[in-house]
Structure formats: structure tokens, C-alpha cells
N, C-alpha and C positions, 0 to 999 in steps of 0.2 A: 778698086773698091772691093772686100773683103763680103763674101757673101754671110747674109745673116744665116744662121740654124735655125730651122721652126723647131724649138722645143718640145710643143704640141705633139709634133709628127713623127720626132724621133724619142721623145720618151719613152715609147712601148719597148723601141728594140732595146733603149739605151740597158733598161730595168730587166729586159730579158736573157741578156747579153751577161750583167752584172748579177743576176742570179744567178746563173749557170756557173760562171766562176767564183762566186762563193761557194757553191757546193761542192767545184772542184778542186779548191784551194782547202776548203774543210775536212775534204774528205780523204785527203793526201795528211794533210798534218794533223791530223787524228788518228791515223791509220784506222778507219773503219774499214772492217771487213767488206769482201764485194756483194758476199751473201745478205749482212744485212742491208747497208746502203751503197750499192756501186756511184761511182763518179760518174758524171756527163759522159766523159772520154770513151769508157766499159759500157754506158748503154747505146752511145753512138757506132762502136764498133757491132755489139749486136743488132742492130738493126740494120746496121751494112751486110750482117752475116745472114740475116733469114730474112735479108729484104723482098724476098720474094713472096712471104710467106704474110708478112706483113700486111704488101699489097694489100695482097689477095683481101686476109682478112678482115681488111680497116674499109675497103669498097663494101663490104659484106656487111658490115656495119652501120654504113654512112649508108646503105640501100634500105634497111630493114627500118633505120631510124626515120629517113626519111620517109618512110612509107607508112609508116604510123603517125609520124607527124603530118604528114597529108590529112590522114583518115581523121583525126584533132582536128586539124583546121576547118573540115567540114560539118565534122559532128560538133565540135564548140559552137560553130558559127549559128548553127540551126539552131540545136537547144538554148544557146543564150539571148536568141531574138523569140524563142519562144516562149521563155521564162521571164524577160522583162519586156512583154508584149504588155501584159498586165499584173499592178500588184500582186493581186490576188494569188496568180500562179507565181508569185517570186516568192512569195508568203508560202505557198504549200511544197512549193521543192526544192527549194534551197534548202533545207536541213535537210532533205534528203540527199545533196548532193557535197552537203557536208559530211555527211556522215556515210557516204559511198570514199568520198578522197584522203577519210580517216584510217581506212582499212589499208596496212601494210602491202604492198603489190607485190614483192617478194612470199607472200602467203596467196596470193591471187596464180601464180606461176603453175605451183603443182597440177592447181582447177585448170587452164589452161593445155597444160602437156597431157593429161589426162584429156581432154575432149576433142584436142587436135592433132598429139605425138609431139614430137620431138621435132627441131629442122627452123624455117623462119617464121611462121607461122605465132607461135606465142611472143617471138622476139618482136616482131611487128603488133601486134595487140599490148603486149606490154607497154611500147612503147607510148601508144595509142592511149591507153589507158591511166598511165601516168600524166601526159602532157596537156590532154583536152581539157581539164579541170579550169588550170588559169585562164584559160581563151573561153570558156563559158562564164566565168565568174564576172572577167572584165567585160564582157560585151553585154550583160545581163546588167551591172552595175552599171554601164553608159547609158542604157536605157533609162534605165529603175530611179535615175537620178533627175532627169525632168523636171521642171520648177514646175509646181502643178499650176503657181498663177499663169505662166508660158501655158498650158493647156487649157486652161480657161480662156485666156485672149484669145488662142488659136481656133478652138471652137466655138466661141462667140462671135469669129468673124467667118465660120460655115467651114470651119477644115472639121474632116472625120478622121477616125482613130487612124487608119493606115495613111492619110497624107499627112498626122504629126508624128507617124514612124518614122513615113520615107524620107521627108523630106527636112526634120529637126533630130529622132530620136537616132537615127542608123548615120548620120554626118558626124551626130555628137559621140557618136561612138567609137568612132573609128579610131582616134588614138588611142584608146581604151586596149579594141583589137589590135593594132599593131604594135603597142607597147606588151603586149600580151605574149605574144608571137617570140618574142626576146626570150624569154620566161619559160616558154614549154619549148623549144628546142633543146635546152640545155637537162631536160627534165625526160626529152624523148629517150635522147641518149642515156644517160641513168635507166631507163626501161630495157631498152635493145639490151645495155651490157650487163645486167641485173639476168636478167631471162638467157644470153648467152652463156653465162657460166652454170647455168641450169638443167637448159636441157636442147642444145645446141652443138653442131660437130663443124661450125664456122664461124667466124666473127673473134672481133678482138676479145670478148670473153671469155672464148671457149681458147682462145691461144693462149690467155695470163693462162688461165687454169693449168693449161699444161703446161706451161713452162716452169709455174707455181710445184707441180707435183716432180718437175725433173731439175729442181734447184736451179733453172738458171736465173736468176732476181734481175740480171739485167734486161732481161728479153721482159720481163713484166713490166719496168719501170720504162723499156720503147714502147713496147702499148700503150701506157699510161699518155706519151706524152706523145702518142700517135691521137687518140681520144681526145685533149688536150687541142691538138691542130684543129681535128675536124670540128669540135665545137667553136673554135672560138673563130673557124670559117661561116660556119651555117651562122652562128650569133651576131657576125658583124653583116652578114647577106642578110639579115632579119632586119638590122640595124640602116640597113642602106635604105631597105623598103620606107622601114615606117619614114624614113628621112624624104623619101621621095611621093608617098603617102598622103604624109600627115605634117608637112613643114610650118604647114600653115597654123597648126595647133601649139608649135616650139617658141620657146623666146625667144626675142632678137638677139645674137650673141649666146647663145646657151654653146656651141659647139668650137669656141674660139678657146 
């Protein structure tokens, strides 16, 4: 008997696999230059060539983002049980925190390097800064959304406002927070490497940059798709969470 294929499971590589040799097959019989777009083949070799540099860099990366992303997970966590603790305060700071996530954080960076220097320091706050947004937004809306008739029944049967947080408002949230979590990891990253080609002398930003400035385009495009790993490692570790989390908020079969 002939084993079946989970399509499911091998879709990802199959499409990943099949990308890559599109580009490599494209970019052969088009003859694109390496400068503008190198092949797989030419960014593969460069990242065998400064694999070491890589490393180095892409831990440097994955440390700064993670650590702003921590510093999110606990400043969303507060301000969004703070915020949809009660209307009232969802009503007075929510446009203000609309209009804090308005402001380009690439313009934020300069303020930054100026208060703190140059080094990890901005690359972790950016990142921090960029990603807390969604994780306050959602855990403020799983509050904020409460059927007020549910709070009526609940304090007409003698619950007070922190036992319809703890035990209705902070349960109902939680898919809220861990689908959240999905969302600002991919956005921490975009901070770290935003803020590393700024004002940084480590991390995969500050390495495109120099590779950028000494034409090597391949060594840019194995960053890129060094970045590329690390996300879509921390995204699917985000993704395991809320799986383990919050299953019980999933539909039957959603993941088949």
C-alpha cells in the first residue's frame, strides 16, 4: 500500500521549493544581471561565503527583536487591560493611541539615537514600539466588547467589576492576545531592521547596508531571506502558542 502525501504539510515546502526555481530558471533565461537580481544559486553561495558574518549578525537581530518584543508583550498586556478596564478610558485613549501608531517610527529613530547613542538600544525600543500597538489594540477590544446585558446579569447576581474582568472579560480576551502576538512579531522585526540600518554597527541591517554600499546584491538578498527564516520561525512559535492557548476558541477543523 502506497503511502498517502499530506498536502497540508507539504504544501509550504512544495511552493517554496517551486519558487526558488522560478526565480532560478528566470533569471538564467533572461539573463538578469547579478547586480540587479541575483539567482538563488549566487545568494546561496554568498551566504556560504560570510556565513560566518551572518550568524553573527542574524542572532543579533533575532536578540534585539526579541527583546523588544518581550518589552510589547508586557507593556500591551498592561495598557490594554487598562484601557478596556472601562469605557470611559477606551473612549479617552484610544485616539490617543491612534494617533501615537500614526507617527512613522522611522522618524521616531533619530529621537532615539539622540537620547540613547547608537548600538542595541534604539533597535530594541523600535522594535518595542512598533509591535505593542496590535497587542493593546486586541486585548483592549476583547475587553471593550462585553455584552453589557452579560454585565448586567453578572452584577445582578453580586459579581463586581474585577470578578467580570477576571473571570469573563481576561478569558474572553485571550484569543484576542494571542492572535495579536502573530501580528507584532512580524512588525518587531521591521523595528530591529528599520533602526539597524540607522544607527547600528550589528544586526542584519547594518550588514544589507554594507553590502548595499559595496555592491555585493547577493549578500543583501541572503539577509533578506535570513529575516525571512527568522520570522517566519518566531511566527509560527507565536502560532503554536495561541494553538495551545486558545484551541478552545478555534473551530472544529479550521486547521485541516
Amino acid at each position: 500500500m502506497t503511502a498517502r502525501i499530506d498536502w497540508v504539510k507539504a504544501a509550504p515546502w512544495v511552493c517554496t521549493i517551486g519558487f526558488f526555481a522560478i526565480w532560478e530558471i528566470a533569471v538564467r533565461a533572461l539573463g538578469v544581471p547579478y547586480y540587479i537580481l541575483p539567482a538563488p544559486t549566487a545568494v546561496a553561495y554568498a551566504a556560504g561565503e560570510f556565513a560566518g558574518g551572518l550568524w553573527r549578525n542574524s542572532l543579533q537581530t533575532l536578540w534585539t527583536t526579541a527583546a523588544g518584543f518581550g518589552l510589547a508583550i508586557g507593556f500591551g498586556l498592561a495598557l490594554g487591560l487598562f484601557i478596556g478596564w472601562d469605557r470611559r478610558i477606551y473612549a479617552g485613549l484610544y485616539p490617543l493611541m491612534i494617533g501615537f501608531n500614526s507617527i512613522p517610527k522611522v522618524a521616531v529613530v533619530p529621537i532615539l539615537v539622540l537620547w540613547f547613542g547608537t548600538g542595541w538600544v534604539p533597535a530594541v525600543l523600535t522594535a518595542f514600539l512598533i509591535s505593542f500597538f496590535p497587542i493593546v489594540v486586541n486585548v483592549a477590544t476583547g475587553l471593550a466588547t462585553i455584552e453589557p446585558e452579560m454585565e448586567d446579569v453578572l452584577r445582578a447576581l453580586g459579581a463586581k467589576k474585577l470578578d467580570i474582568m477576571t473571570k469573563v472579560g481576561i478569558p474572553r480576551s485571550l484569543p484576542y492576545f494571542f492572535g495579536s502576538l502573530k501580528v507584532a512579531i512580524t512588525l518587531a522585526f521591521i523595528g530591529s531592521v528599520l533602526s539597524e540600518t540607522v544607527a547600528a554597527n550589528a544586526g542584519l541591517g547594518h550588514m544589507m547596508l554594507t553590502a548595499q554600499a559595496n555592491f555585493e546584491v547577493p549578500l543583501v538578498f541572503a539577509c533578506l531571506i535570513a529575516l525571512a527564516v527568522e520570522g517566519i520561525g518566531m511566527y509560527a512559535l507565536m502560532a503554536l502558542l495561541e494553538k495551545r492557548m486558545t484551541g478552545w476558541a478555534q473551530r472544529s477543523g479550521f486547521n485541516r
